[in-house]
C-alpha positions as CSV (number, residue, x, y, z in Angstrom):
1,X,0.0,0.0,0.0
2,X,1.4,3.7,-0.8
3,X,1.4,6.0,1.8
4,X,2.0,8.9,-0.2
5,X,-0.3,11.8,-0.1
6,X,-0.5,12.5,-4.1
7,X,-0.5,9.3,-5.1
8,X,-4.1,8.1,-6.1
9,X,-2.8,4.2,-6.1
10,X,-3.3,2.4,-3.1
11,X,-2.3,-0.8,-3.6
12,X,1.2,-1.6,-5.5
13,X,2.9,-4.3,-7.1
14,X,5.9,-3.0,-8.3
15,X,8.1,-1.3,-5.2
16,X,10.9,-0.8,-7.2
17,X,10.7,3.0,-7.5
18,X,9.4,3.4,-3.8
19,X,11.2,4.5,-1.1
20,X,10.8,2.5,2.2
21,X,8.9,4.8,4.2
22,X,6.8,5.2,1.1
23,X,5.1,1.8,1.7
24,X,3.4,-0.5,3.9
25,X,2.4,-3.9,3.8
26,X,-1.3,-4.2,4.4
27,X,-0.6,-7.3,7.0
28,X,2.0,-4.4,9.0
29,X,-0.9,-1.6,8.7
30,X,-3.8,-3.3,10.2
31,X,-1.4,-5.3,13.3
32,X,0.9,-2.2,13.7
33,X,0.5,-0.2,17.0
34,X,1.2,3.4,17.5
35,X,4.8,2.7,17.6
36,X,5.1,1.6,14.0
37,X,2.7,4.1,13.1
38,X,4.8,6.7,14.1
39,X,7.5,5.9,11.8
40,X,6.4,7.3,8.9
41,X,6.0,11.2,8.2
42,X,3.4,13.2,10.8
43,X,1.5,13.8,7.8
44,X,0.2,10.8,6.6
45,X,-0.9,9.5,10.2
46,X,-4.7,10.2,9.3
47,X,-4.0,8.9,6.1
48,X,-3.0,5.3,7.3
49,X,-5.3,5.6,10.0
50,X,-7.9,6.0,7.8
51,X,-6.9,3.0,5.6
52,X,-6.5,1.1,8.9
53,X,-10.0,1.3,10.0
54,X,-11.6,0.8,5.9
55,X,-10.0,-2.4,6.0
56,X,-11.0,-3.3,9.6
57,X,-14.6,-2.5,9.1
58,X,-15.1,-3.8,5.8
59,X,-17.5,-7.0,5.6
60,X,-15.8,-9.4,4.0
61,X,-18.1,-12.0,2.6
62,X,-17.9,-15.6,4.1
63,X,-19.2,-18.8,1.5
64,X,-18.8,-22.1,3.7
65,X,-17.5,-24.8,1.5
66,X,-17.6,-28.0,3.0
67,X,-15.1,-31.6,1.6
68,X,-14.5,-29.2,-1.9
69,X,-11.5,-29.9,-3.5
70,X,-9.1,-27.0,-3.8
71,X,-9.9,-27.5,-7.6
72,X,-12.9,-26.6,-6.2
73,X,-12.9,-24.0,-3.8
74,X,-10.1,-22.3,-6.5
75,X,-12.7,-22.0,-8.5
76,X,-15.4,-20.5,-6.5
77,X,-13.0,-17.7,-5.3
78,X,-11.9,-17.2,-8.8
79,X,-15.7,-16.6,-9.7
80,X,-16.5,-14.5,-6.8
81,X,-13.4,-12.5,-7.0
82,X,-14.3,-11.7,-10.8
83,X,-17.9,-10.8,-10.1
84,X,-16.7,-8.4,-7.5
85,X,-14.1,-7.0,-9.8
86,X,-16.3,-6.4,-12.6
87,X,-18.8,-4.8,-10.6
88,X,-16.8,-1.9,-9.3
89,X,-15.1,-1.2,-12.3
């Protein structure tokens, strides 16, 4: 995830041109405390906050799957996952 106040992406695959206190792994975001928080710019605390609690209040949708294969289950999230991409484009 960029932290960077102009930067309109929010999620990253290439870090190659990124500095390290220009990113943050969305794992490091959501279990950091104020302590790792504090280690990026002053500026961009409300901005990672703010990420922080969009992820952490989002409802993720559950689907039980019971004795699927992961042929399977692969499958189902595959679908799911494209429906919910196509929808929000």
């Amino acid at each position: 995830m960029t932290v960077s106040n102009n930067s309109q992406d929010v999620v990253i695959t290439d870090r190659s041109e990124k500095k390290e206190n220009e990113i943050i792994k969305i794992v490091d975001l959501i279990n950091g405390d104020i302590l790792f928080l504090a280690k990026f710019p002053k500026q961009l605390h409300a901005t990672l906050s703010g990420h922080k609690k969009r992820i952490e209040s989002y409802l993720f949708s559950i689907i039980l799957i019971k004795e699927a294969s992961i042929d399977v289950a692969t499958e189902i999230f595959t679908r799911i996952n494209g429906v919910l991409f196509c929808e929000r484009i």
